[in-house]
N, C-alpha and C positions, 0 to 999 in steps of 0.2 A: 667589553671591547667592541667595537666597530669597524664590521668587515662589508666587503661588497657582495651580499650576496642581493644582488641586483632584480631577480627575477623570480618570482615563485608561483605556481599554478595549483589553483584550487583544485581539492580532489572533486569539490560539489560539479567544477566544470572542467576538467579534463582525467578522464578515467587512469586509476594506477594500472589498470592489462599494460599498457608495456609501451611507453613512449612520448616524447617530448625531445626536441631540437630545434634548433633557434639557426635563423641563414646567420653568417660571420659579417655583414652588414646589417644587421638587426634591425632588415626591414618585413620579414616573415617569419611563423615559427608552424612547423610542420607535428601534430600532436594525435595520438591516436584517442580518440573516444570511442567509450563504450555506449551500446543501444540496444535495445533491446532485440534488434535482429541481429547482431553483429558488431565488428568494431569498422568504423569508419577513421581513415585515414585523412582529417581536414586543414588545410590551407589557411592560416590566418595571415590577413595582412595588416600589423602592424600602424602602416601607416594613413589606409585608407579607411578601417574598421572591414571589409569584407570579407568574406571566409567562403572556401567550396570545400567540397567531399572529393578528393578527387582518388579514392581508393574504398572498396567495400571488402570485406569477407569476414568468416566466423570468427578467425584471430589475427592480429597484424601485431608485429612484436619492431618495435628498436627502429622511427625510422633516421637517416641520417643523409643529413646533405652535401654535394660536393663542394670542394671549397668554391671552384665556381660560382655556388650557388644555382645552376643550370638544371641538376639532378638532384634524384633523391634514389636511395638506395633502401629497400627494408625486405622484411621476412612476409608472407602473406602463407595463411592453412586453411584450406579447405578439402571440400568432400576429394579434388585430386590428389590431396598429399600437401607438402610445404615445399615451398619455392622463395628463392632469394631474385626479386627483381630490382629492375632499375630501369628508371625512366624521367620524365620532365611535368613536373605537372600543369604546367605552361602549353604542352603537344595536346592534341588532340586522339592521337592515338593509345592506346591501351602499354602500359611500359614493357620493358624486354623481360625474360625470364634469361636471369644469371646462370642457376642451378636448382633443379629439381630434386628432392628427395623421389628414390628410387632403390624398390630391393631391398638393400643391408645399407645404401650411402644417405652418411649420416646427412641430417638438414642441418643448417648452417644459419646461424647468427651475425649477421655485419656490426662488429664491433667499433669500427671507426673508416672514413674515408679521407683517410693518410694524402693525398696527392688525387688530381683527378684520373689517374689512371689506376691506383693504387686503393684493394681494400682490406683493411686485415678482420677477418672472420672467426669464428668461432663453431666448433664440432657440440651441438647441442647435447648428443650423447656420449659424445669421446671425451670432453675437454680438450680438445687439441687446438692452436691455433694455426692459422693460414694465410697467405698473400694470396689476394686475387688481383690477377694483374690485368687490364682491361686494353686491348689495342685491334681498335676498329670491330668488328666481330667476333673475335679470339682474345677466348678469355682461357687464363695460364693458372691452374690451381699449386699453391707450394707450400709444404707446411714449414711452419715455422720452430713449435717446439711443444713438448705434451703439458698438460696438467695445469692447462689456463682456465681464467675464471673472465679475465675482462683485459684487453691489453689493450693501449693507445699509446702512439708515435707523437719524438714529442715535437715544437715547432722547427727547430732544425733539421728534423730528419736524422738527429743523430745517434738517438736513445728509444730505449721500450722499455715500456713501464707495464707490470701485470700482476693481478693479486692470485693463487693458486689454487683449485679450484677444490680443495679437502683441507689446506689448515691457515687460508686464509691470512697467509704473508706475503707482505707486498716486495716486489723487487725489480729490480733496473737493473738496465745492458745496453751492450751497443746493439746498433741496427746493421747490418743483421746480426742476428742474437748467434752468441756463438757458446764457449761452456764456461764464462766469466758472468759473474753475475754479482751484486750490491743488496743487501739486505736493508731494508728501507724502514719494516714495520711488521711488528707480527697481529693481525687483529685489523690490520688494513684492507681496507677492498675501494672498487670504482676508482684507480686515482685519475686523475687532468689535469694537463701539466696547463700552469700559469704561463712559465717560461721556458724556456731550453733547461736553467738550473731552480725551477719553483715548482716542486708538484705538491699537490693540493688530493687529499684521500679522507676516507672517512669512515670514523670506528662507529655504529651505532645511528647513533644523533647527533655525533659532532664529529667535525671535521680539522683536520690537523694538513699545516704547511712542512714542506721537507726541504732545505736548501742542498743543491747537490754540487759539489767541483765541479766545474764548467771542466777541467782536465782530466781527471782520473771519473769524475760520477760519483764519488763516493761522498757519503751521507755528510753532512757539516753540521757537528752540532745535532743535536734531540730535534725531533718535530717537534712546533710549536703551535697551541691552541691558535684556530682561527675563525668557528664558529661555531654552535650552538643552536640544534631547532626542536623541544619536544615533541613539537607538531608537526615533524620531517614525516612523509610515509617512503617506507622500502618496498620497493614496485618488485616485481620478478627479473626486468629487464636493467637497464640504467636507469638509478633513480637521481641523479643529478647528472646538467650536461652542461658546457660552459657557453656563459653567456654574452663572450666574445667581447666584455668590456672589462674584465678581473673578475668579474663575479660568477655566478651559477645559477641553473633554474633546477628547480625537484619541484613534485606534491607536496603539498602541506593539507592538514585534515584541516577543515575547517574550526574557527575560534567557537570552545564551548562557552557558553554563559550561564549564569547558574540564573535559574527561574525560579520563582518565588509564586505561588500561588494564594488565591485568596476565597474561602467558599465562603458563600453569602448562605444563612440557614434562616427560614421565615421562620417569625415570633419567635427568636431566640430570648429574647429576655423573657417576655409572657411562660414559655416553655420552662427557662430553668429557674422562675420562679414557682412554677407548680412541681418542680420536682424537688424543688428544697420541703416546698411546705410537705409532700408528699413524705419525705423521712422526718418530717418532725412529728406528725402525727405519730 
């Protein structure tokens, strides 16, 4: 079968540590790489071939951009602790710190940047999710609901989609979530909605489409096969993110080839002719 998964990034040149995302004009794609000092957070442009660093530290998890495209939102850990910033990598200046891990509060995972004022986040040690809600310098923490694993808003704004974070079943609700909920897929995780009624999730190495009531959200019909990668890698963070034309981008291990070798051995004939005559004596 022939699906779009449009985009896929070598594990040889973008490290699985924890990230890949693409702007929604699929003119940059913002990727974390691994180095030997750290992970650097670089800038590719698409359409010029250039690329900058423009974030360093020991680990940098999940980054993502606003629909703008203007911003970029990710997790950064170092010797201070972990911090959720946001900034522009276009400024010149150093980006904002959202929230600091401090004490007992928990660090926080940016799960997706729903709207440009809007991010829904993730309790790294709780599993809890959260809205961060962004207006001018005052930023508004609210939680949403316990026992998430990965949740994203779908294009309408009407729906939430999240896999659970201990038995790994996938489910949908309205926004805001309230104590109604759709059972979607047991064995589901990471979904990304296609459309308002198309989300797209993935058991393993394959990935499976869900058509849902545009009225009630409820399931239509079995999910149906939609792609297939052996060579898919599961990163710790989002291993597939959408690549704003139907498709998707994830790691893939690179293609094994089977090698064949050939040892050349001097006076082999001369040699295992003296070893024949050698037992026949």
């Amino acid at each position: 079968m022939l699906t779009r998964i449009t985009a896929v990034v070598r594990k040889s040149s973008c490290s699985a540590s924890d990230g890949v995302a693409v702007l929604r004009d699929r003119s940059r794609v913002a990727a974390v790489v691994a180095t030997p000092e750290g992970d650097e957070l670089r800038i590719y442009d698409l359409r010029s071939g250039l690329k900058q660093v423009w974030l360093r530290a020991p680990v940098i998890r999940m980054p993502l951009w606003s629909p703008r495209g203007d911003r970029i939102v990710v997790r950064v850990e170092d010797d201070a602790g972990a911090a959720l910033v946001i900034g522009s990598p276009d400024a010149s200046g150093a980006p904002d710190t959202l929230m600091r891990r401090v004490g007992d509060r928990d660090a926080l995972d940016a799960m997706e940047f729903s709207d440009d004022s809007t991010i829904i986040a993730r309790g790294v040690q709780t599993a809890m999710a959260f809205r961060i809600t962004l207006s001018g310098r005052t930023v508004r923490l609210d939680t949403l609901m316990n026992d998430v694993y990965y949740m994203t808003r779908s294009p309408d704004g009407k729906r939430l989609a999240w896999h659970t974070s201990q038995s790994n079943q996938l489910f949908t609700s309205l926004y805001p979530p309230g104590t109604q909920r759709q059972q979607v897929a047991i064995g589901g995780v990471e979904p990304i909605w296609l459309s308002p009624t198309n989300l797209l999730f993935r058991s393993s190495v394959t990935w499976y489409t869900a058509r849902l009531d545009p009225i009630t959200g409820a399931l239509v019909g079995a999910p149906t096969l939609w792609a297939r990668d052996p060579r898919f890698v599961d990163t710790p963070g989002w291993s597939n993110r959408p690549s704003w034309d139907g498709g998707i981008i994830y790691p893939q291990e690179p293609l094994q080839s089977a090698v064949r070798y050939l040892r050349f051995v001097p006076d082999f004939v001369t040699r295992l002719k003296a070893a024949v005559d050698s037992v026949r004596r």
